[in-house]
N, C-alpha and C positions, 0 to 999 in steps of 0.2 A: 626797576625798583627792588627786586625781589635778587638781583643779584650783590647790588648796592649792600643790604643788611643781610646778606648772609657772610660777604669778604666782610663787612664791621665788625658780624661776629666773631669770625675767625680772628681779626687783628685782636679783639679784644681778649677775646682765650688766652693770646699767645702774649701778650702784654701781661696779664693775670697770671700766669705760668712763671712768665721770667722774670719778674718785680716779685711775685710770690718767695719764690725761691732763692732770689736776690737779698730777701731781708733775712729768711731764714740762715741765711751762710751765714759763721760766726765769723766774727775778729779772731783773724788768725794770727799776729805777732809773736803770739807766745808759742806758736807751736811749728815755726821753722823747722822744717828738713825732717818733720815726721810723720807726711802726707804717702801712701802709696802709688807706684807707679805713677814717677815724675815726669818721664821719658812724654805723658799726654801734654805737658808745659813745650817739650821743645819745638820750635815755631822749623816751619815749613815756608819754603818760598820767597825768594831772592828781592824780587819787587815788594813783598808787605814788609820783608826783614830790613830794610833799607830806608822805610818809612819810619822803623821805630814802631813797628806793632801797632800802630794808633789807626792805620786804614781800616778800622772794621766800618766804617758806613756806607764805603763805594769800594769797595773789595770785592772782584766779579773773578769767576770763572774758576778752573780747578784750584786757584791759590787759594780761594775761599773757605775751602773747606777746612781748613784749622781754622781760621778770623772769622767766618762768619758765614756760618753754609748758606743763608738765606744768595749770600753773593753769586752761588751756583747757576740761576735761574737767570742773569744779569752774563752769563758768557754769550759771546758773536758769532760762535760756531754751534752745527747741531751735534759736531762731533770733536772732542780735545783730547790729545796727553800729554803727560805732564811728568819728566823725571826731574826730579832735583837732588843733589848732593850738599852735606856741608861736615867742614873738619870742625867738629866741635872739641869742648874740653877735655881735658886730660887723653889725648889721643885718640879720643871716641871718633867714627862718620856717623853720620845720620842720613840714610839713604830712604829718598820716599816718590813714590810710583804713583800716580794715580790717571782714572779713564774715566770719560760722561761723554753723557748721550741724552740729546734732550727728544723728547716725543710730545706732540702738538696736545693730545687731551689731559696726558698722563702728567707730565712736565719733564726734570732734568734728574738724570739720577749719576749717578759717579762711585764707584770701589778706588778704595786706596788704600796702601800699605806703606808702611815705616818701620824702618829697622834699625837698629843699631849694633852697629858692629866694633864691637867694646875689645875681642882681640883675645889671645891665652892668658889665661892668669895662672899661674903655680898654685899645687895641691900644698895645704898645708895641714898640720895635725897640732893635739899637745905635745906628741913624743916625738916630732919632726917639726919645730918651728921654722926649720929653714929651707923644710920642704920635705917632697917623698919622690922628686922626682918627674911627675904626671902632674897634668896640666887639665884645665876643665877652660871652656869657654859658652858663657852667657848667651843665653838666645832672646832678645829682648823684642817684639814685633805689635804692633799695632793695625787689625783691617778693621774700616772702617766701610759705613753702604751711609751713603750722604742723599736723600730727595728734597728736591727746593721745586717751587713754583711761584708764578707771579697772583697776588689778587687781585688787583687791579693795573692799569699801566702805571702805577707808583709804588707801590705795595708789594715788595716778594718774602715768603717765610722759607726757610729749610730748618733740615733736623738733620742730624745725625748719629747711627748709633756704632761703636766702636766694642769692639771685639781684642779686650788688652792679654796679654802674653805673657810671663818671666819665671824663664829656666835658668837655676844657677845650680850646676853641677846635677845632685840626688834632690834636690828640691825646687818647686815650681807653685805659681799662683797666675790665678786668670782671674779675670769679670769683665762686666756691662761698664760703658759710658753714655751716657747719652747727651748731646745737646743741641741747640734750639738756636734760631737767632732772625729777626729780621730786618728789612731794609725799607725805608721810605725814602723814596728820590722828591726833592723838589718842596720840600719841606713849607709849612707856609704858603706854597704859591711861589715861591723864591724860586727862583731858577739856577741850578748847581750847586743850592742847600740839601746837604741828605743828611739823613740821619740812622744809625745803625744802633743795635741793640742786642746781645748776646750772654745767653750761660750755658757754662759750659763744665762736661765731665762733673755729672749729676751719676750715683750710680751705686750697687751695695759696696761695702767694706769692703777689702782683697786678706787674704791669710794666705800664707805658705802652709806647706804641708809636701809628706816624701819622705821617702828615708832616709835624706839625710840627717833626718831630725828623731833618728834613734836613735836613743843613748846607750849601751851597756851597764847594768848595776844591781843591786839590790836592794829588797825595802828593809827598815829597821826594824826587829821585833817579828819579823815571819820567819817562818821555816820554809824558804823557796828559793832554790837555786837563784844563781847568775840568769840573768835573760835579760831583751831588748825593752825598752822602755820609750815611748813616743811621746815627744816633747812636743807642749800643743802651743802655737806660734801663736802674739797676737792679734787683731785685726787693725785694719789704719784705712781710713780715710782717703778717697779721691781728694785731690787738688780743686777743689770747684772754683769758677771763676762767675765773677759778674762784671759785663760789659758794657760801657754805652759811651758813644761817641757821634762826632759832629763830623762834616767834608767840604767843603766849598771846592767847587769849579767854576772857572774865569777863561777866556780867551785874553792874555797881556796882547799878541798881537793876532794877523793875520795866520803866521806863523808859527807861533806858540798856546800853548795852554798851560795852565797853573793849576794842581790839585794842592789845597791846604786842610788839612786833616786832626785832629783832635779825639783824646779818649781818655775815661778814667775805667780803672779796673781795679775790681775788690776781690780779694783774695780770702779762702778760709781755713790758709795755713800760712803768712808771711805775709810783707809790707804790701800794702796798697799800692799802687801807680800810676801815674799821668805822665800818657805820652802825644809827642808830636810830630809830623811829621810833613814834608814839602817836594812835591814833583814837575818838575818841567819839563813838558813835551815839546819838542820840535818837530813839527811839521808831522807826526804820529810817527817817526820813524827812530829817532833816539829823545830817550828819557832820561834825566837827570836825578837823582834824590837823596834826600839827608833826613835825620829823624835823630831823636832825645827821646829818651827813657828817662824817668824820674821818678824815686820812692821816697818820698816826704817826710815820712819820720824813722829815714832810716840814717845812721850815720854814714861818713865819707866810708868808711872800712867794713859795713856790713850790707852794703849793695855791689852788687858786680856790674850791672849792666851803664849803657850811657848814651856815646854817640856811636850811629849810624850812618852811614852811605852806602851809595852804590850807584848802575847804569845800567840800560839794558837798550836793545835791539828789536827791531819788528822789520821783518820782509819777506819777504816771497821766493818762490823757488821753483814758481810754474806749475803749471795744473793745479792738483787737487793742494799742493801746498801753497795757498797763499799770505797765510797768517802763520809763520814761524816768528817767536818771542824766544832771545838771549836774553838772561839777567843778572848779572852779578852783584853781590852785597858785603859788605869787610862790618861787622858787629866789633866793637872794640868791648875787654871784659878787664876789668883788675881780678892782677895776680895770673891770668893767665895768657895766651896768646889770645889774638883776634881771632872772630870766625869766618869764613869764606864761605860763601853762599852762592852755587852757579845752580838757575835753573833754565830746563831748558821744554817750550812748550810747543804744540804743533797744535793747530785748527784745521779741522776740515770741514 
């Protein structure tokens, strides 16, 4: 009994936390593309990217951790890694590493890192618009320390807190993200009903600062030399998200299994979204999957994203490897090329 109302409690915290924080987020429409460090938006992981983002309710294992850390506590091994790569836009990778380790009182914990690798850009000036020659290249990186645990055999919560990065050139700006999210399997009583619920990249303002942002000049009306003058950047806003989504799992035959997948997300910088998403398993050993992206009140020409696919692999390799996971994913975007998405995961 005494365990019973204490995981109530916990669930109820953390319900109250992310419904809390969930109403606080503003409508963000009006305020497209002027959120800090967007690079916490770019999605991780071959198999959720393939659903269309929408698996946050049965999202397990190191993928989880951008969709939905509570998912962390829900991996088959006591031990995972996870590289995945993807050519994103405008000639960007996105390259992300992650490792967990679950412990029987403790629970599951996992480090991870994303980077992107944005490439030389040319130095420019006012008195050199076409250049000076030298070249500067951006270090943009995100680590991340994820803990999840179960509260009951239905019940898992995680959190996460993120450690954000961005050096461009003589100037640089860091901070905190934090977020939350959890998972109820079996919703109802319903068997292969879940249900997931997440926010995320909660955390202070980001400001640049550096010297690249000294000016040379003088004040009007003093008697004072030329000298450097520090231009003070202003602050902008994390991306926050608010998530919550539905899963169904089926057995179609002996052979097969069907995950069908549902999510809405509130944004408090840009369009809102509802996405979907659909998985066919054969026999646990190749999966199938397609996924839709949709923002509702946005026009044909002011969303990028859409449809989704992809496939992936699971098998073994003897001894201690028995659970190796291939997974490929092609994101279609207007205006630019598709994304490719390969990750590749190991259990031990």
């Amino acid at each position: 009994m005494k365990r019973m109302t204490r995981n109530a409690m916990w669930m109820l915290a953390a319900l109250s936390l992310i419904c809390g924080a969930g109403e606080a987020a503003a409508s963000g429409r009006d305020r497209a593309g002027t959120a800090a460090a967007p690079e916490l938006l770019i999605p991780v992981g071959a198999r959720d990217m393939a659903l269309g983002g929408a698996s946050i309710a049965n999202t397990s294992g190191l993928e989880s951790l951008h969709w939905n850390p509570a998912g962390l506590a829900r991996a088959n091994n006591s031990a995972n890694v996870m590289f995945s790569t993807m050519d994103y836009m405008a000639g960007i990778n996105v390259n992300y590493l992650a490792v967990s380790g679950r412990f029987q009182r403790l629970g599951s914990v996992a480090v991870s890192l994303k980077t992107l690798a944005i490439g030389d850009i040319p130095i420019t000036t006012e008195s050199k618009p076409d250049g000076t020659g030298g070249t500067f290249t951006p270090t943009f990186f995100t680590l991340g320390l994820t803990y999840a645990r179960p509260l009951t055999d239905r019940i898992t919560l995680g959190t996460t807190l993120n450690y954000v990065s961005n050096t461009m050139d003589r100037v640089d700006a860091s901070t905190v993200a934090f977020s939350a999210g959890l998972q109820y399997a079996n919703l109802a009583n319903i068997q292969g009903l879940d249900f997931g619920v997440a926010l995320k990249n909660i955390g202070p303002r980001m400001q640049f600062s550096g010297a690249g942002l000294l000016n040379r000049g003088t004040l009007q009306d003093l008697r004072r030399p030329t000298a450097f003058y520090n231009i003070q950047a202003s602050t902008a806003d994390l991306p926050s998200l608010f998530e919550v989504g539905l899963g169904y799992r089926y057995e179609v035959t002996q052979q097969g299994k069907l995950n069908l997948n549902t999510m809405f997300q509130h944004h408090n910088y840009d369009f809102d979204q509802y996405k979907v998403g659909a998985e066919y398993v054969h026999r646990g050993v190749l999966a199938l999957r397609g996924g839709f992206d949709y923002a509702a009140s946005a026009d044909d020409d002011e969303y990028l994203y859409g449809t989704s696919f992809g496939v992936g692999l699971k098998f073994g390799l003897g001894g201690a490897l028995q659970d190796v996971r291939v997974d490929y994913a092609y994101t279609t975007v207007d205006h630019f090329d598709g994304l490719n998405t390969l990750t590749l995961q190991v259990g031990f």
